[in-house]
Structure formats: structure tokens, C-alpha cells
N, C-alpha and C positions, 0 to 999 in steps of 0.2 A: 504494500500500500504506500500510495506515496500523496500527500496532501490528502485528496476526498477518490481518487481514480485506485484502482486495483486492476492487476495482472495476478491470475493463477497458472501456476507448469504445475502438472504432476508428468512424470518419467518413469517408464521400465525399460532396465535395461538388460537387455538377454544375451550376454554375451557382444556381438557390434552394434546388434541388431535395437532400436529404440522406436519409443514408441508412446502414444501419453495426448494428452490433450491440453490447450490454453485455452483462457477466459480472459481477456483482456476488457476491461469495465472502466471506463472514464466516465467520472461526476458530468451528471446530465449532457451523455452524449450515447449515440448508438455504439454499441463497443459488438465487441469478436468473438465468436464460441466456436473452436473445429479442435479439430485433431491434429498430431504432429505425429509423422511415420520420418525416418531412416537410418541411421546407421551410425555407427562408433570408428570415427576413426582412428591412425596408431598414436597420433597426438594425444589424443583425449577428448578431442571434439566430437560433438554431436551436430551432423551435417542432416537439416529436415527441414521435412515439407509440411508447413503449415497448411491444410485447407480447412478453409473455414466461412462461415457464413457472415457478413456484414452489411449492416440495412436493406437484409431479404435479397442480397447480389453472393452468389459463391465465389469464391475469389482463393487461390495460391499462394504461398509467398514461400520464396530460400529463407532458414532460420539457420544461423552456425552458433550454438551454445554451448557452455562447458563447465561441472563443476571445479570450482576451487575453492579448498578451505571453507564447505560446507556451503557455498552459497551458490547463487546457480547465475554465471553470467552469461549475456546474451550480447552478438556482435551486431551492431549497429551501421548504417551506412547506406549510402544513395541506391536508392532503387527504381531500378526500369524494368518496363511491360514489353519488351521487346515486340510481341506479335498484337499489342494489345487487345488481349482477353483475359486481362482480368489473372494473368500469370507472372508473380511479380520474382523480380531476380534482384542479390545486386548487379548494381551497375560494374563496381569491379571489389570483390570480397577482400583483396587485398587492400584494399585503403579503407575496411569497414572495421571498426576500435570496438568492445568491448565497453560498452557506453552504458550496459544497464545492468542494474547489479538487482537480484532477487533474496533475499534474507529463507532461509527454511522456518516452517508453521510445520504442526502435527496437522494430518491428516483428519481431516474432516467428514 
């Protein structure tokens, strides 16, 4: 939570393989509810695919995530629709920073 907006990740991880869902919820505004599928790679990243529903449009997006020191950070950075449909990439993953940082909550 940060001010009055909330983002939920819950994660499983099976070996490379991940898997889990996010809630993204901004104070009075339509926020995000999908899924997150793909994979672990030999960094420690979690390289996925958010699809998820937002103001009744389905829509994509590349997510690169990764715990450290119990927290769950997410890399941040310019994003383009290349074909646009609503399938969002970054623009280029190597200039995207680690910009958001998630605290762990027990399970709900």
C-alpha cells in the first residue's frame, strides 16, 4: 500500500516455472485484476506475463520481478504496444530500474 492505492502479487514458484496473480487498486480509479504466468530465470528473475482485465479492455503486459531480502521488486520502465493490441512490452528492458519495491503481508 502506498498512500490510499494498493498492489497485491501472490507467486508460486515450481521450480523456473511461476505463476500467481496481481491486483493493482488505485484510490478512486479503475485499477487491474489478471494473472501473471512464466518463468524463473538463472538470475533470479521472474520474467511474466501479466494478463489482465482493465476498465472491461483485456490487455498484456512484460513484468520482470524478483525477490530480494524478502521483498518483492518489480522493474519499471517505458512501455510500447508495438502491434497495438493492447500487448504491452518494454520499450527496451535494459534501461527499465527496479523502481517498485512490495513489502510481504501474510496471506489472506
Amino acid at each position: 500500500a502506498e498512500n490510499r492505492d494498493t498492489t497485491r502479487v501472490s507467486l508460486l514458484v515450481n521450480g523456473t516455472k511461476v505463476s500467481g496473480e496481481m491486483i493493482w487498486n488505485p484510490y478512486e480509479k479503475d485499477g487491474a485484476v489478471g494473472i501473471l504466468t512464466g518463468t524463473k530465470n538463472a538470475s533470479g528473475e521472474f520474467e511474466l506475463l501479466y494478463d489482465y482485465m482493465i476498465e472491461g479492455n483485456k490487455r498484456t503486459e512484460a513484468k520482470v520481478m524478483k525477490i530480494e531480502n524478502s521483498r518483492l521488486l518489480i522493474k519499471t520502465g517505458e512501455l510500447e504496444d508495438p502491434k497495438n493490441d493492447g500487448n504491452l512490452r518494454y520499450k527496451d528492458v535494459l534501461k527499465a530500474t527496479y523502481a517498485e519495491t512490495l513489502q510481504p503481508a501474510d496471506c489472506q
